[in-house]
C-alpha angles and dihedrals in degrees: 000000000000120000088221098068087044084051085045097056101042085051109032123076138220120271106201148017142034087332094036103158100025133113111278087222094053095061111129108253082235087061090050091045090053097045088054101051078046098053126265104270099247120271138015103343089049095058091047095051094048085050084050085054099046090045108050090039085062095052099251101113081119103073083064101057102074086056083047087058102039095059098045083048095050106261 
């Protein structure tokens, strides 16, 4: 896994939707879960998203959380 797409998620934010503007990795694990049982929307955030499910249902959100802090502190 690239560290790029992990930075991505723990810096982009979401561009649509019930949680529009807010940190993709900050999603609540029921939204994913919904969007899921929905359909991925098609390309890149899709993907992500699905990564960000995958990520934070096997208990490892917090390896998103110190990219998460480098980039609000300036780094």
């Amino acid at each position: 896994m690239q560290t790029e797409v992990l930075r991505e998620l723990a810096t982009q934010r979401m561009p649509f939707g019930k949680y529009q503007g807010v940190i993709m990795a900050d999603i609540p694990i029921a939204y994913l879960v919904w969007m899921q049982n929905k359909g991925w929307p098609n390309g890149p955030i899709g993907e992500k998203l699905a990564l960000l499910l995958e990520i934070k249902h096997n208990g490892l959100g917090y390896l998103l959380t110190p990219l998460k802090e480098r980039d609000d502190s300036g780094y």
